[in-house]
C-alpha positions, 0 to 999 in steps of 0.5 A: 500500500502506498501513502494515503494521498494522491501525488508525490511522496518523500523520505528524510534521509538526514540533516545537511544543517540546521536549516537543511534537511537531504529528502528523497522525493517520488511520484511512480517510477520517478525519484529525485534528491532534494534539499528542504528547509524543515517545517518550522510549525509546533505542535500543541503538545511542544512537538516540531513537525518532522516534515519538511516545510510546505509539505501536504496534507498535513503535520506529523503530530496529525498522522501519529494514529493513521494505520500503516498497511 
């Protein structure tokens, strides 16, 4: 099962700076390697979001209890 959203997907792979993250991004058989700036946005209960900024559809902290095929 792929990720519950249409379109791209991507994978943190690891930390070039603070604020630069190393992504792999994808959509089908088409992958790329990106850098991102993380997402800066904090959670209610003092989380930061693990994506990167302007991703989709959502924060980190809001798909902590999505089942996972």
């Amino acid at each position: 099962m792929d990720a519950a959203h249409d379109g791209p997907h991507a994978d943190h792979l690891g930390e070039i700076d603070r604020d630069t993250q190393l992504w792999v991004q994808w959509d089908g058989d088409e992958y790329r390697f990106v850098r991102l700036a993380p997402c800066e946005a904090p959670a209610e209960d003092g989380d930061a979001c693990t994506l990167f900024g302007g991703h989709e559809p959502g924060h980190s902290w809001e798909m902590r209890d999505l089942p996972h095929g």
